[in-house]
N, C-alpha and C positions, 0 to 999 in steps of 0.2 A: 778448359771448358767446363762449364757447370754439370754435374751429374742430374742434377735432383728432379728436372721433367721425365725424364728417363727411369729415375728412381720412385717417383712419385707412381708412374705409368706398374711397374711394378708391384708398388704397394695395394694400387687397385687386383689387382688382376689378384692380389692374393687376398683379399678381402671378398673379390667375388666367389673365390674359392670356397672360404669360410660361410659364405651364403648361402652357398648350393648353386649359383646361378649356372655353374659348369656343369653340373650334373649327368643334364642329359648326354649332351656333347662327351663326356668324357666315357659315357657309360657306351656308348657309340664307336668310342673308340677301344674298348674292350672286346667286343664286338670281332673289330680289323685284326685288333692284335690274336686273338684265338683261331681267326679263321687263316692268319697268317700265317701259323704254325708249322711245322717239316711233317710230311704226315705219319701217325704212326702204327704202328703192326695192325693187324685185327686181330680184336681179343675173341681166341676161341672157343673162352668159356661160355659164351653169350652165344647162342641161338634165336632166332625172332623167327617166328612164322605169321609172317603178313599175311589174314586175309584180305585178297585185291579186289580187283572188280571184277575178274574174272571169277574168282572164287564162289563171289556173291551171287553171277549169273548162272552159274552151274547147280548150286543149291537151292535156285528159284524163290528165296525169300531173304529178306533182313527186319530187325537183327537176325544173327545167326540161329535156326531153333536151337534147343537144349540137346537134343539125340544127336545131332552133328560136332557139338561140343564134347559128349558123351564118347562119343566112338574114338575122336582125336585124343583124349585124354587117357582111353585104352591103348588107344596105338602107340603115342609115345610113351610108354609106363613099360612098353616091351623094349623100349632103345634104353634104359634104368637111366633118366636124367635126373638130375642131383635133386633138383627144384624145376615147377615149373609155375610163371604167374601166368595167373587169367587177368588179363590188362581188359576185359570187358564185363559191365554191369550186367548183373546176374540176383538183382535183388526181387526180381520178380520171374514169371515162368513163363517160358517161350517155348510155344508147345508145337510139337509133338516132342517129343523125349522127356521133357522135366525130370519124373521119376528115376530114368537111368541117370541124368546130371547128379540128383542128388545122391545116389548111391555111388556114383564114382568119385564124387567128392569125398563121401563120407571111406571110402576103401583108400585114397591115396592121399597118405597124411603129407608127402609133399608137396600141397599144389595149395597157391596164394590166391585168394580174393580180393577184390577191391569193393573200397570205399570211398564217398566224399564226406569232409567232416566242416564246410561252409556254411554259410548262411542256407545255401540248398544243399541239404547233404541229401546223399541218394545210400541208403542201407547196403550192407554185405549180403555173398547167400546168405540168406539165415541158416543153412547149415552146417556153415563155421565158425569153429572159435574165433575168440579175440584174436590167439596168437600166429593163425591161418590169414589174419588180413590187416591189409595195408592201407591208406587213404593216397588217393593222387592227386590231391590238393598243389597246386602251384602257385607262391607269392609272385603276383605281377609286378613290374616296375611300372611307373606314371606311365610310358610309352607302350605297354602293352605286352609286354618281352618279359620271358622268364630268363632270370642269370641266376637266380637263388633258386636252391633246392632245399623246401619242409622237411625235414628229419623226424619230428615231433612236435607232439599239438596238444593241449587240451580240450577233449572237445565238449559240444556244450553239456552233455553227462560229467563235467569235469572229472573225467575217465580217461588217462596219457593214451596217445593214440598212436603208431609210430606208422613212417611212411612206408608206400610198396616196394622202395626199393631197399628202402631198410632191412623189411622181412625177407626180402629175397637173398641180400647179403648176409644177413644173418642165418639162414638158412644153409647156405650155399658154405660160408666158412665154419659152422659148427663141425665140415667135414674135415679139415683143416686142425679142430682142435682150438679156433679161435673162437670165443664170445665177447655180444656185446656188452661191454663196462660202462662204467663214467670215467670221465675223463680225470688225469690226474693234474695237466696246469689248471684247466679249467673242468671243475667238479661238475659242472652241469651240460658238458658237452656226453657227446657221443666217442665212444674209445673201438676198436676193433684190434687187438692185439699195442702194436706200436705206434697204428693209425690212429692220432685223436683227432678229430674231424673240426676243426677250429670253429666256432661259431659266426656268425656274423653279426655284428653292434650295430646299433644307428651310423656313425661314422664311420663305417670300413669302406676304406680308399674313397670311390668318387659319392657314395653314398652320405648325406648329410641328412642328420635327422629321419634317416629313413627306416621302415615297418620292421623292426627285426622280433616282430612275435614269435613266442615259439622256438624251437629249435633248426636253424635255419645257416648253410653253409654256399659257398660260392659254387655255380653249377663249372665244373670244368670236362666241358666230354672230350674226348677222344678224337684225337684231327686224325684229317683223314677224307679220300671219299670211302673207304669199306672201313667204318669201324668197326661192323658185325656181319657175321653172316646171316641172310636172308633167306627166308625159303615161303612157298608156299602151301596152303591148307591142302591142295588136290596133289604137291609134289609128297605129304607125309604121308598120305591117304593111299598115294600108289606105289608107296615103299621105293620114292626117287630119291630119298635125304642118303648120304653116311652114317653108319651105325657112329662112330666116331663124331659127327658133329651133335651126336643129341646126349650119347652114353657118357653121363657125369657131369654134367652142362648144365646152365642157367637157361631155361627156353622160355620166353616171354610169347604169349598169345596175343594179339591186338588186330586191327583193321589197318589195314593200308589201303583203305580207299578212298578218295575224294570224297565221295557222294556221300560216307558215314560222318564228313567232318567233325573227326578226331583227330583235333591239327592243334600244334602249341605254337605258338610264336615267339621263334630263338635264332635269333640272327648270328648266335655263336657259332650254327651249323650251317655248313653245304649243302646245298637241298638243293632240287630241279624246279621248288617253288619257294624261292630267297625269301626268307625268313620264316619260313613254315617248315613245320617238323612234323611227322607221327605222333602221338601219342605215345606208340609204343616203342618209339623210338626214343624218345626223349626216355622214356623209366631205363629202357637198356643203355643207356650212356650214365645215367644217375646211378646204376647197381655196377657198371663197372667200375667207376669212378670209385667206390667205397672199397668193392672188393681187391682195386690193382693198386691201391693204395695201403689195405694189408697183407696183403702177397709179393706186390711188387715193388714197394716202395715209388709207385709212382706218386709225385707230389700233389698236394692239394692246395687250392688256391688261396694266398695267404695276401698282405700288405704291411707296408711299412708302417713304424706309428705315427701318430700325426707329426710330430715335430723332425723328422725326416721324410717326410711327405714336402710341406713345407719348404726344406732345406733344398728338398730338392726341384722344386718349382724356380726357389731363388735361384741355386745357380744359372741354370737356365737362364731365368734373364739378365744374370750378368755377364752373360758369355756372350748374351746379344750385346748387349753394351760393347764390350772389349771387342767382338770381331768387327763393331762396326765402326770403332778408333783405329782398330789394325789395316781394315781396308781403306785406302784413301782412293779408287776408284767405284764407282756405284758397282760397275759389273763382275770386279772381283766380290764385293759383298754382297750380291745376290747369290753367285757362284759358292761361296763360303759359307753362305745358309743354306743353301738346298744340302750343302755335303753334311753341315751339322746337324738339319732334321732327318735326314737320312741316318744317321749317327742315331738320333733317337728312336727313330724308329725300330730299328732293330735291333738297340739296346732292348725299351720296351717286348721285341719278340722275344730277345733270348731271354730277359728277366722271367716273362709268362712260361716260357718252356721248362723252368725249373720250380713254379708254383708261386714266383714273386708280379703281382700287379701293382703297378706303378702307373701315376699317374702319365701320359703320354702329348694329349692334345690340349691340356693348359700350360706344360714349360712348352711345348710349343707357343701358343700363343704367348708367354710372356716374354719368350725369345726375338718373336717376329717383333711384338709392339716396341720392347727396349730398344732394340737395333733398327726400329725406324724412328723411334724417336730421337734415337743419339744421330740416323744421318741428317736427319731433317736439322737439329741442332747443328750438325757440323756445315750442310750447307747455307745455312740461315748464316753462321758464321762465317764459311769461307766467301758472303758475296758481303759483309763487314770489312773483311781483309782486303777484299777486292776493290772496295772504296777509299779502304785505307793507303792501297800499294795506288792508287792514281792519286791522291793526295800527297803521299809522298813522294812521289817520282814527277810529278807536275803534268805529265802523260802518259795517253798509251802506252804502254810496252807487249813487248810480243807474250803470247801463250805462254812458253819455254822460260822469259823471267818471270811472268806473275806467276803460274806455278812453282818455280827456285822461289819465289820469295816466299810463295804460303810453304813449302818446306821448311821454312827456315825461320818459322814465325815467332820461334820462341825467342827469335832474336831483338825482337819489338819488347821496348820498354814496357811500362805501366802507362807513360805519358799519352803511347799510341808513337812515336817514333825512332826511327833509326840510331843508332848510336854510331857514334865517330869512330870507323877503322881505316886500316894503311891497305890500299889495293893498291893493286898492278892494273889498269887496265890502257883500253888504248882510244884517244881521244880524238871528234870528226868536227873540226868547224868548218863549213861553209856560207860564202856569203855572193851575192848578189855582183856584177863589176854594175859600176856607175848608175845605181837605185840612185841616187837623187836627181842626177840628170833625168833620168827617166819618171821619176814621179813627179820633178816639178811640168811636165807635158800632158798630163791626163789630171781628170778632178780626185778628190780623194777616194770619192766611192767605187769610182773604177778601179783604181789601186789599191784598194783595199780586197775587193774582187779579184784579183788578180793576183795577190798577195797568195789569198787562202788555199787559189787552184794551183798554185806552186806548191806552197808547203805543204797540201792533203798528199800530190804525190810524193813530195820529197819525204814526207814521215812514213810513207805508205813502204817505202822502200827501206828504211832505217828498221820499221818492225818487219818487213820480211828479214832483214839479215840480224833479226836477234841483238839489235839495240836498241838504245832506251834516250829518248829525244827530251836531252833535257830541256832544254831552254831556247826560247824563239828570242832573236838580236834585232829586232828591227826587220831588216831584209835577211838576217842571217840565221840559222842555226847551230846552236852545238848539241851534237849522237858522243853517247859514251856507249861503248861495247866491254862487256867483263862488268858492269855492275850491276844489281848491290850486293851478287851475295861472291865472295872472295876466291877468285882462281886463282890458285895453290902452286899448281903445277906450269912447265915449260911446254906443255904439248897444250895445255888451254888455255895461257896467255894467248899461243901461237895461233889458235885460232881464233880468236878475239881481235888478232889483228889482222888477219887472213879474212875477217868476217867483214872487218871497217874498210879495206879496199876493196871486197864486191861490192858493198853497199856504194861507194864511191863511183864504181864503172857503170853499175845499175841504176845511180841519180844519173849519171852522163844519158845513157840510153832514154831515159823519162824525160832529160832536158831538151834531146832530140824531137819525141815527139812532140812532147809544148809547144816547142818554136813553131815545128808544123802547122801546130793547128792554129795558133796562135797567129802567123803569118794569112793562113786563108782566113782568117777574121781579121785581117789588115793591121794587123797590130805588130809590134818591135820583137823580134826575138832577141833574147838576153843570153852575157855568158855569166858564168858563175867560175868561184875557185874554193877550192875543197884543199884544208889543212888536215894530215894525221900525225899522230905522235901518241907512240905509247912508253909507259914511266907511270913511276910508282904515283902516288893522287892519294888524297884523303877525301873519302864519304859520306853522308850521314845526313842526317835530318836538319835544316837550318829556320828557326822560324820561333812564332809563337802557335798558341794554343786558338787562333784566329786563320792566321795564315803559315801553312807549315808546306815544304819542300823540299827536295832531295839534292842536295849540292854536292858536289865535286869541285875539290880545290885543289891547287898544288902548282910546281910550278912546270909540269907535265901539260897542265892543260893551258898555260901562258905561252908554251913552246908548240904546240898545235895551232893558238889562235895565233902568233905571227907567223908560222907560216903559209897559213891560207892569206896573210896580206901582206907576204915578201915579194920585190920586183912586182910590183903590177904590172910594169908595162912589156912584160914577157908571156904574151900570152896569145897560143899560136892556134886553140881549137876552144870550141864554147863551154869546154869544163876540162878545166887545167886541176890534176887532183899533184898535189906535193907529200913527198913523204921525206920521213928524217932516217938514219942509219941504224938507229933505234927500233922503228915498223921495220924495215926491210931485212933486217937479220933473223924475223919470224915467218918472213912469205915463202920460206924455204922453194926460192925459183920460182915459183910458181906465175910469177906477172913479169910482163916488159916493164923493164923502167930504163932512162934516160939520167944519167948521172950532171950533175949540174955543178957539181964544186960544191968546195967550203961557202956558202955563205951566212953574212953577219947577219943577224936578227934586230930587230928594235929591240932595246932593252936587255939583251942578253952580252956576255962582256965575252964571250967566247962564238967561234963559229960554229955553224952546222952544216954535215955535209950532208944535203937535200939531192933528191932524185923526183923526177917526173915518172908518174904512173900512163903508160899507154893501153897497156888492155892485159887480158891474160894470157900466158901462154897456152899454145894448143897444141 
């Protein structure tokens, strides 16, 4: 069978790759793969004091004034936390307190501000340094979704700017003994000890041509429902936290509240509003990301390079290809894909779980497409064979051979036909008694009528018992059982000829009823006689490239047609079936039969010792 629609289907799929057209889709399923994750510890370095809604209704105003900020930034400085960011904009004064904000600011060299460094950038307090603030700029993707985390920026003072969570990691590890470096593969990344924070390129993994301004790495937070621990404004205020959850810790200040809509859009995360995140949620997953990655060696998220990316898209769809030659039923090859995307799927998990992102939902799709394109080719082809196997067989045959024969397909020439082999099988001629007496009394078109309502059942009966009707004689037929494709063995000769005398008892019973009905439409019931014999026979295609057929010759099948026309005028019931000692030594008992002597054949120089079949035993 030809590959190359299949192959061709491929070649797209990789070219769309090379496009971008997968992009979003792929980046979607980065997405699945994170949130699918085993969940992991909560990192207790990290604190967050969400102020909620409740917070905000107890303090009777938003934003939060400055004196509120004030007292909280005393309070926790007495639990000695390592670092703490102000995740809220402070560039202007929210009064009452202002003055004591800027004084606590300026007394606790610990505590990080924020900035925007955009097109709308919003100013730090101005009563901190550079090196007290962060910017919390997030690159959006086309869909709206942060997966990339800013590291570093120039901003428009073309003055390096570094992120908030950057300064809080930096921060937080200096106690550690670590600083930030540059990186040593890459000189222009960010380093933290052993951790170099791999950059992100226009083409890393599902990204094609895309914004990698700046100093910018893959966002990978922390699965999980409890990445961190949560507290709130009125629980620090009424000394309800652990000295232990604050003392030496990363404590992050921000809004947890709807109504402040400081929300990011990050479908990486488990949220109780699916794909919405905090704010100060999202920087506490960004600073532990960097910190558990120089402390903990937890991995950061990395990709293969393109020509392994690539690679592996292709296999994928040649594995669709191959499972769907290996299955030759539709339902085992649905069955066989859903276990192989399943396979990928949690390949892609577990690759994600050690820092490797891998493309996931394009080798799918190149999987699905190849492997419907090779069944659609195979059955495009198997209903070719199916025209081919009635062409060469001259009819019908049952389910059970045209399936044997597309098994065996490769047995078919170039020509399109059978080749000539030596079988065993076992041979059924029957034929009409006194068809010319009888059609010389009706016109021909009623005999032609009548002809056909004999043979539809008589064939109907030949494919229930799994033969194959070669050739119509006039009034007569001959059924071969065991061909075309070669029984080998003595237990399926034995049924092959066990199969041609049910078939024989089975036309008896169908001859019954014809007469019947035949009789109440006033018409003549008929007897018939049925010759078997089975003996070796030769096979195979006889014809030209015009008219081609499946013939049986030997002289196996000369020894079955005289016996269905030995003694005619011995004939005691409307379907007299004859067998030779040859059939009978394979019906291992199984049927009555009626022993008849040695007799001579037309044309044979030796006798046959023939039996009458009566019915089967019960």
């Amino acid at each position: 069978m030809p590959f190359w629609p299949a192959l061709t289907a491929l070649g797209f799929v990789l070219l769309a790759w090379w496009l971008g057209a997968f992009q979003s889709l792929e980046l979607k399923a980065l997405d699945m793969l994170l949130r699918l994750r085993l969940p992991e510890p909560t990192d207790e370095r990290i604190l967050i004091i969400g102020i909620d809604e409740t917070d905000i209704q107890q303090v009777g105003s938003y934003p939060i004034p400055d004196e509120v900020l004030a007292a909280l930034l005393q309070k926790l400085e007495t639990y000695h936390p390592r670092v703490v960011g102000l995740d809220m904009f402070r560039d202007l004064p929210v009064e009452p307190g202002h003055r004591a904000l800027v004084d606590t600011l300026v007394e606790l060299p610990n505590v990080i501000g924020i900035e925007t460094v955009g097109k709308q950038s919003v100013s730090p307090p101005p009563m901190l340094p550079p090196e007290r603030i962060g910017f919390v700029d997030l690159p959006l993707d086309e869909d709206g979704f942060v997966r990339r985390v800013l590291l570093g920026v120039h901003g428009a003072d073309r003055t390096y700017r570094f992120a908030f969570a950057v300064r809080l990691a930096e921060t937080y590890l200096m106690g550690d003994g670590i600083t930030l470096e540059n990186g040593q593969k890459d000189p222009i990344a960010m380093r933290f000890g052993a951790a170099e924070l791999t950059r992100v390129q226009p083409n890393t993994g599902a990204y094609v041509r895309g914004d990698a301004g700046g100093n910018q790495i893959l966002f990978n937070p922390r699965a999980g429902d409890e990445p961190f621990r949560i507290v709130s404004l009125r629980q620090v205020m009424a000394d309800q936290v652990p000295l232990d959850w604050v003392q030496d810790a990363v404590v992050l200040i921000g809004v947890t509240s709807l109504s402040a809509k400081d929300l990011v859009n990050s479908a990486t995360l488990g949220s109780k509003n699916p794909g919405l995140v905090y704010g100060v949620e999202f920087q506490a997953h960004a600073t532990s990301q960097i910190i558990s990655a120089a402390l903990d060696g937890r991995p950061l998220l990395e990709v293969w390079p393109d020509g392994l990316e690539y690679s592996w898209i292709t296999v994928w769809g040649l594995l669709g290809i191959g499972l769907a030659l290996a299955s030759r039923r539709l339902g085992v090859s649905v069955l066989g894909g859903g276990v192989a995307l399943g396979v990928l799927v949690v390949t892609g998990i577990g690759l994600i779980t050690i820092g490797i992102w891998v493309p996931v939902l394009v080798p799918a799709i190149a999987f699905i497409l190849t492997s419907a394109v090779t069944t659609c080719l195979q059955l495009m082809e198997a209903q070719q064979q199916q025209h081919l196997t009635m062409r060469l067989l001259g009819q019908q045959t049952s389910p059970e051979i045209a399936q044997a024969l597309w098994a065996e397909r490769h047995r078919l020439t170039d020509e399109g036909r059978l080749p000539a082999q030596g079988l065993t099988a076992t041979i059924l001629f029957s034929d009409i008694r006194g068809f010319t007496a009888l059609s010389e009394q009706q016109p021909p078109p009623q005999v032609m009528g009548w002809l056909n309502d004999y043979f539809m059942a008589m064939t109907d009966q030949v494919q229930r018992h799994h033969g194959v009707v070669n050739k119509f004689l006039g009034d007569g037929l001959m059924a071969v059982f065991g061909v075309p494709i070669p029984r080998t063995t003595t237990a399926d000769i034995a049924v092959d000829a066990q199969w041609a005398v049910e078939c024989a008892l089975a036309m008896e019973h169908r001859l019954e009823q014809l007469n019947q009905r035949w009789q109440d439409q006033g018409l003549e019931p008929i007897q018939i006689r049925i010759g078997i014999y089975t003996g070796p026979v030769m096979g195979g295609s006889l014809g030209g490239p015009q008219r081609l057929e499946y013939a049986v010759i030997g002289d196996s099948v000369n020894t079955a047609s005289r016996l269905e026309g030995c003694m005619k005028h011995r004939q005691s019931r409307d379907c007299r079936i004859l067998i030779a000692d040859e059939t009978l030594i394979y019906l291992n008992n199984q049927f009555e039969v009626e022993p008849w002597g040695e007799v001579p054949l037309r044309g044979k120089q030796n006798t046959v010792r023939v039996y009458q079949v009566l019915g089967k035993k019960i």
